[in-house]
C-alpha positions as CSV (number, residue, x, y, z in Angstrom):
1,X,0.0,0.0,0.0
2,X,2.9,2.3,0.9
3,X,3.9,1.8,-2.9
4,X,0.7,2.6,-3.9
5,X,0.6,5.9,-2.3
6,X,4.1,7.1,-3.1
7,X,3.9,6.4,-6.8
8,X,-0.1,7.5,-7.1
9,X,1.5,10.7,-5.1
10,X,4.3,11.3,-7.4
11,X,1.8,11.2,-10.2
12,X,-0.4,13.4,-9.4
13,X,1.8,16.1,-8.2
14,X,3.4,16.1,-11.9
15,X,-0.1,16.5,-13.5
16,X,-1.4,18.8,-10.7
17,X,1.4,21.8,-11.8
18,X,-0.5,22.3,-14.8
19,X,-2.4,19.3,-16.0
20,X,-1.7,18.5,-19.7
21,X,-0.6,22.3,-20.6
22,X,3.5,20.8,-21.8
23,X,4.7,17.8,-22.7
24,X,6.1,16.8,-19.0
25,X,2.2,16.8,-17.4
26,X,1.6,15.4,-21.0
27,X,3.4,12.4,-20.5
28,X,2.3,11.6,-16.7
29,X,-1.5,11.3,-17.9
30,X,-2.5,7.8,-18.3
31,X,-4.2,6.6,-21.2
32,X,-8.0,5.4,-20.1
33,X,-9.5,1.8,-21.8
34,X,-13.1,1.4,-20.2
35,X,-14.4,-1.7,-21.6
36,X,-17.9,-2.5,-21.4
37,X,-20.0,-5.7,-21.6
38,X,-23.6,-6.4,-22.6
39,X,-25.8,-8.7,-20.6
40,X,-23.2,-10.3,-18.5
41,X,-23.9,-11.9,-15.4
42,X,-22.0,-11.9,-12.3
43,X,-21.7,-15.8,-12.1
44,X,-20.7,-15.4,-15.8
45,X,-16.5,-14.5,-15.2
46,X,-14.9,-16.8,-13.5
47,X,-13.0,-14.5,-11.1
48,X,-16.4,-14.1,-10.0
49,X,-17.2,-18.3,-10.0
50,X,-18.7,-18.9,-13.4
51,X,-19.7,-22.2,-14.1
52,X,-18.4,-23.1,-17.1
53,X,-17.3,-20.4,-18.9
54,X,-13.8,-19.5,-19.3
55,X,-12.5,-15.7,-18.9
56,X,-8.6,-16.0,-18.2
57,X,-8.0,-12.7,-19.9
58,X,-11.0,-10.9,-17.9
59,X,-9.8,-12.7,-14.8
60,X,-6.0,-11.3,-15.2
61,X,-7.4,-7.9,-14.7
62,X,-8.2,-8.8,-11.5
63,X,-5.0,-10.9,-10.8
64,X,-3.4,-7.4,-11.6
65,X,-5.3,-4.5,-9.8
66,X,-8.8,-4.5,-8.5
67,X,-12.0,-6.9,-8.3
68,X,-14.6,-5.0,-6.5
69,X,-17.0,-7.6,-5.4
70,X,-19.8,-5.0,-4.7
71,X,-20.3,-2.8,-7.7
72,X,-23.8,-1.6,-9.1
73,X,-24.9,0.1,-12.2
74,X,-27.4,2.7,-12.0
75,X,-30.6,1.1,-13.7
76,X,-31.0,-2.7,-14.7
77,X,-31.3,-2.1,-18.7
78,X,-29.3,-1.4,-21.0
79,X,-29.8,2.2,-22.3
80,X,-30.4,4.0,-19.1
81,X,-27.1,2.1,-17.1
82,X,-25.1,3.8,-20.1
83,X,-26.6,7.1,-19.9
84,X,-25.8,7.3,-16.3
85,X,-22.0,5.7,-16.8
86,X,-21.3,8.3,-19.6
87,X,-22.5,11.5,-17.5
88,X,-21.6,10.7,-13.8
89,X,-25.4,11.5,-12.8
90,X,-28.1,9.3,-12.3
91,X,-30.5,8.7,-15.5
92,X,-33.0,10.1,-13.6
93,X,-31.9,13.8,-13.0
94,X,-32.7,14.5,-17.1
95,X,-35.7,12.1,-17.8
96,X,-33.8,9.5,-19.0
97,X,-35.5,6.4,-17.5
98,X,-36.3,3.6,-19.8
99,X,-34.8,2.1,-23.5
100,X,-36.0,4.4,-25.7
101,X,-37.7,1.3,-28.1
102,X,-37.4,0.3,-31.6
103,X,-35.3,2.0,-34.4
104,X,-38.5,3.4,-35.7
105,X,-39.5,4.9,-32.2
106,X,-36.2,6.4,-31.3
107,X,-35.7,7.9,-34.9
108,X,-39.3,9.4,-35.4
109,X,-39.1,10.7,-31.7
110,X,-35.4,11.6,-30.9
111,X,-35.9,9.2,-28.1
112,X,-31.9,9.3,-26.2
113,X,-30.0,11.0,-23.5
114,X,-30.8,15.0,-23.8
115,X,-28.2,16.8,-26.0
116,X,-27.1,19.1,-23.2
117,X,-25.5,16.5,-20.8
118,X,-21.9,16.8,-21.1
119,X,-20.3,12.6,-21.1
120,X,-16.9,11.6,-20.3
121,X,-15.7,11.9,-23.5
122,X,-16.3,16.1,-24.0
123,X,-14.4,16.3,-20.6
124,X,-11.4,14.3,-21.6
125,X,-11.6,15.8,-25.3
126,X,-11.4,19.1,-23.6
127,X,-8.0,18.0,-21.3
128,X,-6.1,17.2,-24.8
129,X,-7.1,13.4,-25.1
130,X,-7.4,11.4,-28.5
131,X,-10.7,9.9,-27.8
132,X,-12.3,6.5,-29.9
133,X,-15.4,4.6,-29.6
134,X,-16.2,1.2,-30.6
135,X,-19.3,-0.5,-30.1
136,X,-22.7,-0.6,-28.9
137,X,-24.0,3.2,-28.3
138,X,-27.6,3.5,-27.6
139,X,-28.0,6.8,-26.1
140,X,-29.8,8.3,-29.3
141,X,-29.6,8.8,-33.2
142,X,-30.6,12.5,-33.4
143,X,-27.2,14.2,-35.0
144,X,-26.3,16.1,-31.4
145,X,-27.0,12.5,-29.8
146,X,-24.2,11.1,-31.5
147,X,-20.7,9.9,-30.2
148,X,-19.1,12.3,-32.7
149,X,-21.1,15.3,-31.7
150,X,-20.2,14.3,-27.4
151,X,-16.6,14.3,-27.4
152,X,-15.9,10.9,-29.3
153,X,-13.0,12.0,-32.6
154,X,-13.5,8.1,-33.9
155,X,-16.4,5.9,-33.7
156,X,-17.2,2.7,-35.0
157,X,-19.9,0.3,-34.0
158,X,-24.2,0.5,-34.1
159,X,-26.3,3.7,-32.5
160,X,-29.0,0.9,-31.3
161,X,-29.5,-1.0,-28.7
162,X,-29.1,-4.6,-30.8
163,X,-27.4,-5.7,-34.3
164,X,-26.5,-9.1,-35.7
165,X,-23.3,-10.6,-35.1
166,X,-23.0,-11.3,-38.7
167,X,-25.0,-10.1,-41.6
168,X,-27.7,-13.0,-41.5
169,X,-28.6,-14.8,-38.7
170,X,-27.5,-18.3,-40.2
171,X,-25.7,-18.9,-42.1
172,X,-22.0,-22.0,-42.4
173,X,-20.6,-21.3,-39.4
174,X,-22.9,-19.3,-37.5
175,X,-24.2,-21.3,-34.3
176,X,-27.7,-19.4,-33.5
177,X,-30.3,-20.3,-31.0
178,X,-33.5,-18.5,-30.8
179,X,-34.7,-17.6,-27.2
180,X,-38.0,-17.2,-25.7
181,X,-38.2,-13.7,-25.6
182,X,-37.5,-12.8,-29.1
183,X,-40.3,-11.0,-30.7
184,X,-38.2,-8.0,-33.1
185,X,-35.7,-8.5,-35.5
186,X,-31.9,-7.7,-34.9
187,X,-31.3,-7.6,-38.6
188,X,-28.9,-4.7,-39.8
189,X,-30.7,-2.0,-42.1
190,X,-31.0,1.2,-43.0
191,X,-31.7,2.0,-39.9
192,X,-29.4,0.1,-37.8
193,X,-26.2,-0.4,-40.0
194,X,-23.0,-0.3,-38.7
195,X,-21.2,3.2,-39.2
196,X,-17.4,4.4,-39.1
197,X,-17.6,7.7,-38.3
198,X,-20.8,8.8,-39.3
199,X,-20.9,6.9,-42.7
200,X,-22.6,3.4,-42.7
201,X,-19.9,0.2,-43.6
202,X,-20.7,-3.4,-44.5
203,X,-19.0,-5.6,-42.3
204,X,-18.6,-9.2,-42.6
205,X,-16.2,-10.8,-39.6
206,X,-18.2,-12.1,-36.1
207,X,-18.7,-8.4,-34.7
208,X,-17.4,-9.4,-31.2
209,X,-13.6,-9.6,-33.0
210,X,-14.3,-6.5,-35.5
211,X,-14.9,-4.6,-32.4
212,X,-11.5,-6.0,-31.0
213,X,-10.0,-5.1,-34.7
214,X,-11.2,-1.7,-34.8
215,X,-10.5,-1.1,-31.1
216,X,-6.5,-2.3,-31.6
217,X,-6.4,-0.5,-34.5
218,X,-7.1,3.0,-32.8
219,X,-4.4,2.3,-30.0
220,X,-1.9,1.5,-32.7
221,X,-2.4,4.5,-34.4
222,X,-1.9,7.5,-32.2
223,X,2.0,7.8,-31.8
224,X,2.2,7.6,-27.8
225,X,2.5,11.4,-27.3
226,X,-0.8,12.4,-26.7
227,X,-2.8,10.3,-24.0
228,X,-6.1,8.5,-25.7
229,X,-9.6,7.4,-23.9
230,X,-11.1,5.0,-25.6
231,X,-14.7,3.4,-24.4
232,X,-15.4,0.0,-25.8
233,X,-18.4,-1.4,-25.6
234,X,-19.3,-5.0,-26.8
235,X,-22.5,-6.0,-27.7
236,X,-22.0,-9.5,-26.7
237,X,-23.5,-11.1,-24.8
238,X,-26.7,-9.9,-25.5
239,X,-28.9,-11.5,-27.7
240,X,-29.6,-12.8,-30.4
241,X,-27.2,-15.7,-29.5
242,X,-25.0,-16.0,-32.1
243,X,-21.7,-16.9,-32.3
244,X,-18.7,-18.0,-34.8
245,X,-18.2,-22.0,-34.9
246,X,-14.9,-21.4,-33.3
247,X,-15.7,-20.0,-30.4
248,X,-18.4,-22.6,-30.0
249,X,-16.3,-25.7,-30.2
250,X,-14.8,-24.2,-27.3
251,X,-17.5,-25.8,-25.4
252,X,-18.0,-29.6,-26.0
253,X,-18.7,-30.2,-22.2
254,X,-22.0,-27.7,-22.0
255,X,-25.2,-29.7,-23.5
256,X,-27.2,-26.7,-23.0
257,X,-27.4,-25.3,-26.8
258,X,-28.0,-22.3,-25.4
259,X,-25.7,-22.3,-22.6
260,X,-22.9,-23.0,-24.8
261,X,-23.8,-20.3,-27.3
262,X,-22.9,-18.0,-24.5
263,X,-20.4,-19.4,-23.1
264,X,-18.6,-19.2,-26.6
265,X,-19.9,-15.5,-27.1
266,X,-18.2,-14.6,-23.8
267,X,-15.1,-16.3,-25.1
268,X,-15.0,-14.5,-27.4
269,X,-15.4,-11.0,-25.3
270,X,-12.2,-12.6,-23.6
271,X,-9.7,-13.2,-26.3
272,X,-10.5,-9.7,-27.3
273,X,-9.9,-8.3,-23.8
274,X,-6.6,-10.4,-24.3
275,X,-5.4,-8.6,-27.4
276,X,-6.0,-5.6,-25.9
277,X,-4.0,-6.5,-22.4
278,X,-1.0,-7.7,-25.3
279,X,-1.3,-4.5,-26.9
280,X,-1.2,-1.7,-24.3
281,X,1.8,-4.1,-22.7
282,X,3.4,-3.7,-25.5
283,X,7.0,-1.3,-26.0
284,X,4.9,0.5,-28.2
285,X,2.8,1.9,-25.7
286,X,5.2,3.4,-22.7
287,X,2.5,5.2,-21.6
288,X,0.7,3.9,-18.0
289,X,-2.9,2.5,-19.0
290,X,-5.9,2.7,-16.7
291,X,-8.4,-0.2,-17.8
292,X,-11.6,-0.3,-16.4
293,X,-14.1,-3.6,-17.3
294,X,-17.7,-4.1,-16.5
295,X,-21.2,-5.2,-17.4
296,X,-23.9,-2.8,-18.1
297,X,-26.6,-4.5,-15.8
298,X,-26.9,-8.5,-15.1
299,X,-27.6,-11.3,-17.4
300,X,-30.9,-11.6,-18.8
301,X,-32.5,-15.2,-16.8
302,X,-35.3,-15.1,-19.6
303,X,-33.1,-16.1,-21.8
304,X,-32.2,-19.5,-20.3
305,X,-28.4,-19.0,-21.1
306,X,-26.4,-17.3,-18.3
307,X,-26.3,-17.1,-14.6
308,X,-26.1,-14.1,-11.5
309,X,-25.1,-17.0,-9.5
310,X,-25.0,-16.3,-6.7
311,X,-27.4,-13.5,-6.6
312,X,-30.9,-12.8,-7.3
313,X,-33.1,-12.3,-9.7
314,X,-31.6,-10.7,-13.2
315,X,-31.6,-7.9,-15.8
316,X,-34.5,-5.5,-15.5
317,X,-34.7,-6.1,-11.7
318,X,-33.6,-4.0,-9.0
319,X,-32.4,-7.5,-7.3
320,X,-28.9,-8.0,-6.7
321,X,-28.5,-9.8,-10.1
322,X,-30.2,-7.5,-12.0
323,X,-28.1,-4.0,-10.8
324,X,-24.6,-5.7,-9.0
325,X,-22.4,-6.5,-12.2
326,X,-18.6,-8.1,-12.1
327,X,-16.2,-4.3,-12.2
328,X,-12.4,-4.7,-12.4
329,X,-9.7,-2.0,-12.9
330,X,-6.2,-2.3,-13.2
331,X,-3.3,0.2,-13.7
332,X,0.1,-0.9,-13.5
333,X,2.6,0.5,-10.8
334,X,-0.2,2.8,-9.7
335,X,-2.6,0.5,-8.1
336,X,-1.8,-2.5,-6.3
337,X,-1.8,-6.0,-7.7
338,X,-4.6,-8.6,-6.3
339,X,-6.9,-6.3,-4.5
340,X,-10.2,-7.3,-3.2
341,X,-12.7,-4.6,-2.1
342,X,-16.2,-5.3,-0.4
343,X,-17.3,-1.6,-0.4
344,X,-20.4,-0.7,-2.6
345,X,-18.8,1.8,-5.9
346,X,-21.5,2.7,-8.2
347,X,-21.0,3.3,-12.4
348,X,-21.5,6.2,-11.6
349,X,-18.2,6.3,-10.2
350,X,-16.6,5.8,-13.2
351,X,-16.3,9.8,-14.6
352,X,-15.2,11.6,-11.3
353,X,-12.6,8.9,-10.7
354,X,-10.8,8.8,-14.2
355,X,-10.9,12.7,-14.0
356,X,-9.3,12.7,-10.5
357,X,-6.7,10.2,-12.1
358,X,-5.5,13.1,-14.6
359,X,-5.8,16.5,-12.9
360,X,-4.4,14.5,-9.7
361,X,-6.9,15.8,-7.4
362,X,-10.5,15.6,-6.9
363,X,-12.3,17.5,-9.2
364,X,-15.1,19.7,-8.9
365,X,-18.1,18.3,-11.1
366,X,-21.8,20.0,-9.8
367,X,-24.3,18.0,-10.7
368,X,-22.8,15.0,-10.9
369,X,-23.6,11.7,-8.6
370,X,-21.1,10.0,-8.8
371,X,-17.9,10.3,-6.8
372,X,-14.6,9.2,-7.1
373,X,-12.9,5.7,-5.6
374,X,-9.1,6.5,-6.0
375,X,-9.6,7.1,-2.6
376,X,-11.1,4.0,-1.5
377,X,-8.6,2.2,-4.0
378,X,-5.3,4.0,-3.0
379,X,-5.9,4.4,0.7
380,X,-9.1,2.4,2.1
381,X,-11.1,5.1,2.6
382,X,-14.5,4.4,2.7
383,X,-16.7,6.5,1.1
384,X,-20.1,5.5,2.7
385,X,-23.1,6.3,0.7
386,X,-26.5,5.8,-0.5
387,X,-27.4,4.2,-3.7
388,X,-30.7,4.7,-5.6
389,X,-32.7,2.5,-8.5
390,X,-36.1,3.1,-10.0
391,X,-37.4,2.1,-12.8
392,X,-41.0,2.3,-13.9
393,X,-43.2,1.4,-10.6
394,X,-39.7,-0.6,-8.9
395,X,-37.0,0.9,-6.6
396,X,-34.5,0.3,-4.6
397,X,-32.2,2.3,-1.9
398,X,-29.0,0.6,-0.6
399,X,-27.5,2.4,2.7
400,X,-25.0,-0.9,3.4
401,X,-25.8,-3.2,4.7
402,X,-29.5,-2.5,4.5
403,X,-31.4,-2.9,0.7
404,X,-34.7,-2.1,0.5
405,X,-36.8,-2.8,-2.5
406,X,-40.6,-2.2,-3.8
407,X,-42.5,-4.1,-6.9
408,X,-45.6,-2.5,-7.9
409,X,-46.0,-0.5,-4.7
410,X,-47.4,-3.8,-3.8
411,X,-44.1,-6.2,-2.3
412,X,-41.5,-4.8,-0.1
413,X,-38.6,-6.2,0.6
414,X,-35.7,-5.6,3.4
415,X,-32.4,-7.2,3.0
416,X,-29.3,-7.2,5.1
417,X,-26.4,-7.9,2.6
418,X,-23.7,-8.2,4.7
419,X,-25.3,-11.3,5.6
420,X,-27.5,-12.4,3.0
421,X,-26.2,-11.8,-0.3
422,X,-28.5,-14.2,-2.3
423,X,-31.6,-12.0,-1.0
424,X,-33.0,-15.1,0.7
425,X,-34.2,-13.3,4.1
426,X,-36.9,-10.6,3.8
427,X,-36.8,-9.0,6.9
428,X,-39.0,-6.0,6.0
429,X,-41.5,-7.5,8.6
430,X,-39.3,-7.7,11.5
431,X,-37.2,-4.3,11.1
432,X,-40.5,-1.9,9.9
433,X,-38.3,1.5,11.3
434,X,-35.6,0.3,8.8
435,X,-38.1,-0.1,5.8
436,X,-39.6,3.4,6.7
437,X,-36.3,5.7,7.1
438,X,-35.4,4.0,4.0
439,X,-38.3,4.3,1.8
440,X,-38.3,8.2,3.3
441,X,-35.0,8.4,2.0
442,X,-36.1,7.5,-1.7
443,X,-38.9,9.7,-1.5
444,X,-36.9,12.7,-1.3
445,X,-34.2,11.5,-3.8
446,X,-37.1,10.3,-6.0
447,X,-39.1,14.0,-5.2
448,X,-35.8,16.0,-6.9
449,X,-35.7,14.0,-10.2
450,X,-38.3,15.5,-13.4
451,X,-40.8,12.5,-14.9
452,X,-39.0,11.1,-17.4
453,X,-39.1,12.1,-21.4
454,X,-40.9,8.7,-22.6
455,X,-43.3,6.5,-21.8
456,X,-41.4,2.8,-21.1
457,X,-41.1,1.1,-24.7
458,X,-43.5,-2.2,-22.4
459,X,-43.8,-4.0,-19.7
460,X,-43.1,-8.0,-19.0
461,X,-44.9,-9.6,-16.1
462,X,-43.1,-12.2,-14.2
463,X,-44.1,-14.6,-11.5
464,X,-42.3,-13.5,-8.4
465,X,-42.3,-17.5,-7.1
466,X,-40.3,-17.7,-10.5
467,X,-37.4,-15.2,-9.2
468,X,-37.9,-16.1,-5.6
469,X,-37.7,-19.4,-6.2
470,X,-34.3,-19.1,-8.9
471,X,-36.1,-20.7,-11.7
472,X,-33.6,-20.3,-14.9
473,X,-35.0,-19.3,-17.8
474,X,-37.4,-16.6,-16.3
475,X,-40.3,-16.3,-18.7
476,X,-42.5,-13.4,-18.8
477,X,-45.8,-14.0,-19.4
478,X,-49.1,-12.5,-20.8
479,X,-50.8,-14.1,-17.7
480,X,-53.4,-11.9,-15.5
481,X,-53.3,-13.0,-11.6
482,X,-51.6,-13.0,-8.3
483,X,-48.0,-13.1,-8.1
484,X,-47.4,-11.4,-10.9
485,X,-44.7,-8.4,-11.3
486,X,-44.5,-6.0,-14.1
487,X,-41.6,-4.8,-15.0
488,X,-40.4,-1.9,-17.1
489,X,-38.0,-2.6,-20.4
């Protein structure tokens, strides 16, 4: 730890004298690689005790910084969790509170994250950083919604919240398996190609390992003099399950069709975290390298294919497997090798504590929720705050160790995590003073945010014996009836 602090020290005090203004505070400012994953569960890496997956390249990024065990995104979908990771602030302060829908809907509507919230990659575009996405955007398709027009130089990837992995969706060697809850197309189209820049591309390879390609290809080109941020953001393993036969083959042992369509598809993910580790190791890059990795919410348990293990419940719920997502970081000679930490960090996090990593100090950010962990990370600090969910008519509040949650104003539930992590023990009956400071707690935070700017794209309903009970898959139903949850998409 003393390491830690002398070298994180030293570091900062170069970049505080003027940050990035010459070429000495130039060359202290680590380069930033957030990577981000699409439906993954918490049981689904193996540093986290995946089944029977394989993630040796994920799992290294522990071996060499930081696993946090307890880290949440702010919403359980997919479009709102990004909207909050890119701005710092809960989803909730600018109406952004739901997936905006289908291509048609977004288009038609300019359904996405409001044009005037400043995202990471404006603030690091403004301290003199090359900045590159690739991936998976879905925070709008209006031309001010666009990674190009907020602070991204290079982009290449989808603006939607789903594509193909290959052109069709069979196809020789193309392993595909249709899951219950597939009622749209994720065909590519006019409008949902895949764009470089702004112009749309045909693109032919498995789209896990184009994203890889494109990704290496932006480190490799900037000539190590100027620091780069680069955000990206795989679309696997979300459906449609789809993968390239030789990533499947991978996974003779796992009889589960679908099951091993994931397995593979996370595979892949992990040779292409791999590449990456073998690039920014390389003597090319003599620059330090931050590298942050994490899921956008928790594995979707309709589809039959992955696992939270051990935690509750999945993706669209504000159950520990729907929100708590597996979050590593490493950054050589800066942060120590092999840490564990058990404090709750938040997405959210994720802005204030690369910024505090360049200017070497915090940094003031009004209006933004999240706060930095370089403190937590560097020291042990602990920062000791409150968490909030909510989406559609669920919420939670976490003030560890206490979770409370609400379905349909009609089920409350009160968990002590530091105890029970699977959410087996509702004790909202027995601690009633806990379940009311708490729910007064959400109130107010809930009282400060505006309704949100759309309408939720549907609903699922979902037996809550299902989730209680761990079934896998989860299927929504059309059902009317007790027991029955709706939840938002």
């Amino acid at each position: 730890m003393l390491k830690v602090l002398a070298v994180f020290s030293a570091l900062f005090l170069g970049i505080c004298q003027n940050a990035l203004a010459g070429k000495d505070q130039d060359s202290l400012a680590p380069n930033v690689v957030l990577i981000l994953v699409d439906d993954l569960g918490y049981g689904d890496v193996c540093t986290y005790g995946c089944r029977d997956s394989k993630t040796p390249h994920i799992d290294s990024l522990a071996r060499e910084g930081v696993k946090f065990t307890q880290a949440y995104v702010s919403a359980p979908v997919c479009s709102p969790s990004r909207a909050g990771l890119m701005t710092g602030r809960y989803q909730h302060r600018f109406g952004h509170e739901y997936n905006a829908g289908g291509v048609a809907r977004v288009i038609k509507r300019g359904l996405g994250t409001p044009e005037s919230e400043v995202m990471l990659p404006a603030r690091l575009e403004r301290l003199g950083y090359r900045t590159g996405m690739v991936g998976k955007w879905h925070l709008g398709q209006l031309p001010g919604q666009l990674p190009t027009a907020k602070g991204f130089q290079e982009f290449f990837g989808f603006l939607h919240g789903s594509n193909l992995y290959f052109p069709t969706l069979v196809g020789e060697g193309i392993r595909y398996e249709k899951t219950a809850t597939e009622n749209y197309s994720f065909r590519r189209s006019e409008d949902n190609p895949i764009i470089s820049g702004t112009e749309p591309v045909e693109e032919g390879e498995y789209l896990t390992d184009a994203f890889t390609r494109e990704s290496l290809a932006f480190i490799k080109k900037g000539d190590d003099e100027k620091p780069f941020f680069l955000y990206l953001a795989y679309n696997a393993p979300h459906t449609p399950l789809q993968v390239s036969q030789k990533y499947y083959e991978r996974f003779p042992h796992i009889t589960n069709e679908k099951q091993r369509i994931f397995a593979a598809m996370v595979s892949a993910v992990d040779d292409g975290v791999g590449r990456l580790q073998a690039q920014l190791k390389s003597e090319e890059i003599t620059r330090s390298t931050m590298v942050l990795f994490l899921s956008d919410n928790g594995c979707g348990t309709y589809t039959g294919a992955c696992f939270n293990d051990p935690l509750l419940g999945g993706k669209v719920m504000p159950f520990e497997g729907g929100i708590r997502i597996p979050f590593l970081m490493s950054w050589k000679d800066v942060i120590d090798e092999g840490m564990v930490i058990d404090e709750p960090v938040s997405s959210l996090d994720i802005l204030p504590t690369v910024l505090e990593a360049i200017e070497g100090q915090p940094v003031d950010l009004p209006g933004v929720d999240g706060e930095s962990f370089m403190p937590l990370v560097t020291n042990g600090k602990s920062l000791g705050r409150t968490f909030y969910w909510k989406n559609g008519d669920n919420w939670a509040v976490l003030e560890h160790p206490w979770k409370l949650i609400s379905l349909n104003d009609r089920y409350t539930f009160l968990f002590d995590l530091e105890n029970d992590v699977r959410e087996d023990v509702n004790l909202a009956k027995e601690k009633p003073d806990q379940v009311e400071r708490l729910r007064e707690k959400y109130k107010q935070w809930s009282f400060e945010n505006p309704k949100p700017l759309w309408e939720t794209k549907g609903k699922g309903k979902i037996h809550l014996e299902a989730i209680l009970n761990r079934d896998n898959p989860i299927i929504p139903t059309n059902e009317d009836g007790p027991g029955l949850v709706e939840f938002s998409i």
